[in-house]
GUKOLTI-580263 format. One line per 5 residues: for each residue x, y, z of C-alpha. Coordinates in steps of 0.25 Angstrom, whole numbers, plus 5000, padded with zeros to 4 digits. Example, Ala and Ser with C-alpha at 12.3 -4.5 7.8 and 13.67 -1.06 7.14 Angstrom:
# GUKOLTI-580263
5049,4982,5031  5055,4996,5029
# end
This chain:
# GUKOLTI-580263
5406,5401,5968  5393,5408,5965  5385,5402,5953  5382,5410,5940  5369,5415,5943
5358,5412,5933  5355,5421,5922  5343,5430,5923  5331,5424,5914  5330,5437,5903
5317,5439,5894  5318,5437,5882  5314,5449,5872  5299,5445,5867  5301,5446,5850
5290,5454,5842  5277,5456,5849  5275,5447,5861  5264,5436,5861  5254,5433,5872
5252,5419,5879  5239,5416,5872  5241,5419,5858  5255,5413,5858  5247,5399,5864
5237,5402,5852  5247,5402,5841  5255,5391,5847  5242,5381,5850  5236,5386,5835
5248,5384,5828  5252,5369,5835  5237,5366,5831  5237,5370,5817  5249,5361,5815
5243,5349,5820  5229,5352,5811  5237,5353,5799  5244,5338,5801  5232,5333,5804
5224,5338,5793  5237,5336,5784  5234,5321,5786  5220,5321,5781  5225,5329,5769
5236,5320,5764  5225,5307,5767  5220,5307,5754  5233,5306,5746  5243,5299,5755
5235,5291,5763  5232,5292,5780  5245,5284,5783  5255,5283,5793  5264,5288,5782
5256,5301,5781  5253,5302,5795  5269,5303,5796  5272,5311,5785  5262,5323,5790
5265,5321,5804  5281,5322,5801  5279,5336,5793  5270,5341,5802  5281,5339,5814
5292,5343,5804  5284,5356,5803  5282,5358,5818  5298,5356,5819  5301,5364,5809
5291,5376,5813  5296,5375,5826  5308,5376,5824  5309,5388,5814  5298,5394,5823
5308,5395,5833  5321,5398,5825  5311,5411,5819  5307,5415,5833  5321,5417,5838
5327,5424,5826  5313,5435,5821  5301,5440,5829  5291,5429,5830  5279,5436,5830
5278,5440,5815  5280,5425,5812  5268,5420,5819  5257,5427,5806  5266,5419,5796
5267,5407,5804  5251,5405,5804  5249,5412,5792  5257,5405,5782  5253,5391,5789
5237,5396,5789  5240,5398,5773  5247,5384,5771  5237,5374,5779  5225,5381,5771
5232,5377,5758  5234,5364,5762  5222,5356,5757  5223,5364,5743  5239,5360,5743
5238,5345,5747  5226,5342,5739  5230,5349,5728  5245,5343,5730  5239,5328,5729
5229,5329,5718  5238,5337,5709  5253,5333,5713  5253,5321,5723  5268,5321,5723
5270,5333,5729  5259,5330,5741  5269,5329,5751  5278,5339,5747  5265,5348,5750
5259,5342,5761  5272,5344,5770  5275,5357,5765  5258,5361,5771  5262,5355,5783
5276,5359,5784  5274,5374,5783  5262,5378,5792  5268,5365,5803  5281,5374,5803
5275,5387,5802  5265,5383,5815  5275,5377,5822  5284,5389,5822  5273,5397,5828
5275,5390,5841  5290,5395,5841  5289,5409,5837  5276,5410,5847  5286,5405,5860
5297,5414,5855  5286,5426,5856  5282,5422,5872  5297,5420,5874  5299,5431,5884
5306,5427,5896  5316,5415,5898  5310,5412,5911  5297,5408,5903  5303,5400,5892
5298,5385,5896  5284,5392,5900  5282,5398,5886  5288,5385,5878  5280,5377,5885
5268,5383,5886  5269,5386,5872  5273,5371,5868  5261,5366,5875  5252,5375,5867
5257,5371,5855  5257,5356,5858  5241,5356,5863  5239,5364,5851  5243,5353,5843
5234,5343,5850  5222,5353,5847  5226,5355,5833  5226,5339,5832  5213,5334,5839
5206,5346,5832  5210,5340,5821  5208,5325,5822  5196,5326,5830  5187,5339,5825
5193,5345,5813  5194,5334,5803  5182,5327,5806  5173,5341,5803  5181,5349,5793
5187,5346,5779  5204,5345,5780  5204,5358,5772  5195,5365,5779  5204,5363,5793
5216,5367,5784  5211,5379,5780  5204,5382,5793  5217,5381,5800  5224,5388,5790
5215,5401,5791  5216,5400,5807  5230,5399,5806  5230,5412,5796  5221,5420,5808
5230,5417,5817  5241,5422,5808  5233,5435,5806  5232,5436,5821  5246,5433,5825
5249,5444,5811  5241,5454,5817  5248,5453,5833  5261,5454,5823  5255,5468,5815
5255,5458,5802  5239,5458,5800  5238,5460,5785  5249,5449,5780  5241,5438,5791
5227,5443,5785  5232,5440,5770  5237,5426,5774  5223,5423,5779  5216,5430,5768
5226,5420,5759  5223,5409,5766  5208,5408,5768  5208,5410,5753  5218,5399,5751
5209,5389,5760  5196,5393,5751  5203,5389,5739  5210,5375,5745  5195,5371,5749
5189,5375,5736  5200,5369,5727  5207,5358,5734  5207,5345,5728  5201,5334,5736
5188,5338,5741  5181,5328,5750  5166,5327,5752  5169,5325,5766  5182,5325,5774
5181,5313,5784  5190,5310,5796  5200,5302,5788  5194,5303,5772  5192,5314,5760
5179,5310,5757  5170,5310,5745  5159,5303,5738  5161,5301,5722  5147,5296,5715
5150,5284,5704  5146,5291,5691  5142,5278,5684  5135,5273,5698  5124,5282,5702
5123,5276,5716  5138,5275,5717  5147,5282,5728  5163,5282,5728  5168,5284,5743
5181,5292,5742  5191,5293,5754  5203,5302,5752  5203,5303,5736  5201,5287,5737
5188,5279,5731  5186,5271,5744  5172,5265,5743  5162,5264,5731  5147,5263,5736
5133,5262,5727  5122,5268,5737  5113,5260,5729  5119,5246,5726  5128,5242,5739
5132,5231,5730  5137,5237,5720  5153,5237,5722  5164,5245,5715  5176,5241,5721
5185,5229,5720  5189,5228,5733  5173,5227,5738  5169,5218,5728  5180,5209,5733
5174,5211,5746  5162,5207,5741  5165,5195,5734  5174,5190,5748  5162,5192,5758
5152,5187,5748  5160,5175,5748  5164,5172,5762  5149,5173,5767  5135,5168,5760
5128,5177,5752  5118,5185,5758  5123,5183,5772  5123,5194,5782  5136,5198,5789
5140,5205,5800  5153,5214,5794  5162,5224,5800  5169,5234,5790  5183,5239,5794
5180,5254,5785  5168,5257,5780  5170,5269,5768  5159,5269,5760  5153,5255,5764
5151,5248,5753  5154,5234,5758  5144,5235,5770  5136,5241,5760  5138,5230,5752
5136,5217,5762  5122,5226,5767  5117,5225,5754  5122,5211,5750  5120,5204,5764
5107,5209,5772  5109,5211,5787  5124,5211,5785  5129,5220,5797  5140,5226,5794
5150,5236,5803  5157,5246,5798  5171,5254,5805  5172,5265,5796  5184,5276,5804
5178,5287,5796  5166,5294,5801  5165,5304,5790  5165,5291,5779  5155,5285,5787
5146,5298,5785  5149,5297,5771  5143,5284,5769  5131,5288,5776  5127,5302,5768
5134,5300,5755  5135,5284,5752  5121,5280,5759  5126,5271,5771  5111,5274,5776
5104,5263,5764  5113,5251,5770  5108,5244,5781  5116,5234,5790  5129,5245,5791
5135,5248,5804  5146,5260,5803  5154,5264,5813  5164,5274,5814  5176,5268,5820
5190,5263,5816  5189,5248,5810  5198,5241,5821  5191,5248,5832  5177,5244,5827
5184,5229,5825  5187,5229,5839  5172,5231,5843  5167,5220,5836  5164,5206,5843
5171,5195,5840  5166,5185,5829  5155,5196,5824  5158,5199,5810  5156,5189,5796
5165,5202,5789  5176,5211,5793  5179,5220,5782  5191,5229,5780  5189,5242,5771
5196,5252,5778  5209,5253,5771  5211,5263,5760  5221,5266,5749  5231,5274,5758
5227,5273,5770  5226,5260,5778  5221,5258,5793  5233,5250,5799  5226,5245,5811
5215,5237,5804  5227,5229,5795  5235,5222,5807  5234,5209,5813  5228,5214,5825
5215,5221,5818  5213,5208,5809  5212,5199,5822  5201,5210,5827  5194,5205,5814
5195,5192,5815  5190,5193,5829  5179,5201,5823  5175,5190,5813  5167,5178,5813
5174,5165,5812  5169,5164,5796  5171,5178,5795  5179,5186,5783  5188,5199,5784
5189,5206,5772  5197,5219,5770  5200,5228,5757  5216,5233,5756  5220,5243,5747
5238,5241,5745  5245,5242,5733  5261,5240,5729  5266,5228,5736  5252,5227,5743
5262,5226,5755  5249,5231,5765  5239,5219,5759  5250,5209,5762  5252,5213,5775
5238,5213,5777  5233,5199,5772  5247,5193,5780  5240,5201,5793  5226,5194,5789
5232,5181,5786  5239,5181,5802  5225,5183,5808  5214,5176,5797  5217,5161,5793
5212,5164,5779  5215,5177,5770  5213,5180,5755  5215,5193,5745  5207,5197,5735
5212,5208,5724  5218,5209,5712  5226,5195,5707  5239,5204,5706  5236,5211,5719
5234,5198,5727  5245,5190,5720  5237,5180,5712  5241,5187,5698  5255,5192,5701
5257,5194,5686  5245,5205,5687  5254,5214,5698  5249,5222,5709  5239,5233,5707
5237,5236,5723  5223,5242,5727  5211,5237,5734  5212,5221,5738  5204,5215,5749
5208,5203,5760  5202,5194,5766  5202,5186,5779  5196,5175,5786  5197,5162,5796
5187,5155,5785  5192,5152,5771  5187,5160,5760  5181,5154,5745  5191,5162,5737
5187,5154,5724  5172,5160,5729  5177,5176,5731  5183,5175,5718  5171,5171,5711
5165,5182,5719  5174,5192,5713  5173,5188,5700  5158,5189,5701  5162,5205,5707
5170,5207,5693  5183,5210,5700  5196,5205,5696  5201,5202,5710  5204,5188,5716
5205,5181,5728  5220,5175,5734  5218,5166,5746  5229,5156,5755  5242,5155,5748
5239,5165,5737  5238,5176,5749  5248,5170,5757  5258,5174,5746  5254,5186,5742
5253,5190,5757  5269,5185,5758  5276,5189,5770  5268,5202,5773  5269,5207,5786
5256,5206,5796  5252,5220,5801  5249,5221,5817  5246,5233,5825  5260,5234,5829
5264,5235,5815  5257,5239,5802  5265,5247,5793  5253,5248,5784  5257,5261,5779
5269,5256,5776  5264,5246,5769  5255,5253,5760  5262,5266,5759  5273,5263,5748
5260,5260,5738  5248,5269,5745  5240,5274,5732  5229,5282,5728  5224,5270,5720
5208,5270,5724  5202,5256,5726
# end
């Protein structure tokens, strides 16, 4: 019995206009690209109102792949059903239009209606991530011609895309971030994405409806930089910047992070300090060591240094290390809040558990922990394991002292002070009475509070008097007092640190 003989391979009809090799790779590498800069930048814009977090790293990356399905998959049912070739101009178009509106649409949607952030921030990543994402289907349907080519093509093609979203996310991480505002690289995509709808228009004989979408667009991207709420004297790799002057402090300087009044510094008077949380600071290490005495310190976050600032002037010949991530921060101190008139201040740009682990044993009098803001908390200097790298840092006399910021339940500072109490034999919280559980009747206000550990003792009958020399209403809780209020909090470890989770169900905008 002869077999059925195979079916000859048949080529398939080429829709529309056909589309060379290299502009089909072009328009697949361009749009997988643009995808991945709009998510990435995405983040940095939604930073300032919902906090760099593990739940906004989520949310974004979800949409964005919900947007990459759903593109893909309408791309393809559109490319089987019409002519792809007209939709390509759209496609680029209409997502050139929407990413050059994103900074005025998020930062408008937070300042003026913050409940409906969300609901705008997906639909700016939702649209142009689908309408890019279908660009790679209708593109392959167009250099479809021949079965006998079909695993060359959508392979080929598939690889493009896939090293065009690799480019579009080193780009971004590693070049445009650092050197241009968020809302410039928006709108510098959006207008390169509305060229390339020109061009792909004018292959497709649609010249005059592509020019009038760019026309629109560099318009639109002129206004979102001149009118966008939530201007930054300088964009850093992780902050909004900018310095607000103290109209009743000639010489005073606030340090703003993402829309949040993280440090307060007099340019003239180091010792002059505004908040609460450093003048409990303050009245802990003037305590634990004699005054006058010169320490050898290493901060964990530097912001606008007003500590450091503070023990150069108060204790000559302290030296004092600072791991401050951001670069651009750093640089701020320098030309803005006169970093140059102290003396005795080493910064390094580095991450704080990095820097940790470069220091000798038994080096430091001081470790002090400032690196935590109001929504966004770095996990890996909270755990078990990165507390034992401080006490290993630390003299045997020596004193960690780090300012939290929690509120509700205060689930995270809990869980903090029982990680501390499993690797320090003495710990001890000072903050407000209610906040700290000496005056349950007061309730819980949440905000800045600062803990502190040891393998010495501390005289909390002394820091008390210290703070009530500071005119604060904070109090020290030691032994018992923190054991209770600590209660059966769970201690954070590299494995396991849901610090997010613990923070998120009460992360505010509340500045220190």
């Amino acid at each position: 019995m002869t077999p059925p003989s195979s079916p000859p391979v048949a080529d398939l009809p080429a829709p529309g206009r056909g589309l060379g090799p290299r502009a089909a790779a072009v328009l697949v590498f361009a749009s997988s690209a643009a995808v991945l800069v709009v998510e990435i930048v995405a983040l940095r814009l939604l930073a300032p109102y919902l906090g760099l977090t593990l739940e906004t790293s989520t949310l974004v990356i979800g949409i964005a792949l919900s947007a990459i399905a759903l593109g893909s998959w309408l791309g393809g049912r559109l490319a089987d059903q019409v002519d792809p070739h007209p939709l390509i101009s759209p496609a680029l178009g209409v997502s050139g239009v929407v990413v050059a509106l994103t900074p005025l649409l998020l930062r408008t949607t937070a300042e003026w209606a913050p409940p409906l952030l969300l609901l705008v921030a997906a639909a700016t990543l939702l649209v142009p991530g689908a309408l890019l994402s279908a660009v790679t289907p209708l593109v392959t349907k167009l250099r479809l011609t021949s079965l006998a080519q079909t695993g060359t093509v959508v392979g080929r093609l598939s690889g493009v895309g896939t090293f065009g979203a690799i480019v579009g996310t080193v780009l971004t991480g590693f070049v445009l971030v650092s050197r241009l505002p968020v809302s410039a690289i928006l709108i510098g995509l959006g207008v390169l994405l509305v060229i390339g709808a020109a061009l792909a228009g004018w292959q497709a004989r649609r010249w005059r409806r592509a020019s009038a979408v760019a026309l629109a667009t560099v318009v639109v991207g002129s206004l979102a930089t001149a009118f966008a709420p939530g201007g930054c004297d300088a964009e850093t790799r992780y902050h909004c910047a900018r310095i607000v002057a103290d109209p009743d402090r000639a010489s005073g300087r606030t340090l703003v992070l993402d829309g949040l009044r993280h440090s307060y510094v007099d340019v003239e008077d180091p010792t002059y300090l505004r908040f609460g949380y450093i003048r409990a600071l303050a009245a802990v290490v003037d305590t634990a060591f004699p005054a006058g005495t010169p320490l050898s310190a290493h901060h964990l976050g530097g912001g606008g240094l007003t500590f450091p600032r503070y023990l150069a002037s108060t204790r000559p010949d302290t030296r004092s290390l600072v791991s401050e991530i951001d670069g651009g921060v750093v640089r701020i101190d320098r030309e803005r809040l006169a970093l140059g008139k102290t003396t005795g201040i080493d910064v390094r740009v580095e991450d704080g558990r990095l820097g940790l682990k470069r220091q000798a044993a038994d080096s430091r009098d001081l470790v002090v922990g400032d690196a935590f803001g109001g929504v966004s908390v770095p996990w890996h200097l909270t755990t078990s394991e990165a507390l034992r790298d401080v006490r290993r840092v630390l003299k045997d006399d020596g004193v960690y002292a780090a300012n939290l910021i929690d509120h509700g339940p205060l689930a995270f500072a809990r869980a903090q002070a029982a990680t501390l109490a499993s690797v320090f034999e003495h710990v001890a919280l000072v903050g407000r009475p209610g906040d700290i559980g000496l005056d349950p009747a007061a309730g819980v206000e949440g905000g800045n509070l600062v803990v502190v550990a040891s393998d010495r003792p501390l005289d909390a009958p002394a820091v008390q008097e210290a703070l009530d020399t500071r005119e604060t209403d904070w109090r020290i809780a030691t032994g018992a007092a923190v054991a209770a209020w600590t209660g059966d909090a769970q201690v954070l470890t590299d494995d396991y640190a849901p610090v997010d989770q613990l923070l998120q169900p009460h992360r505010t905008r509340t500045v220190r």
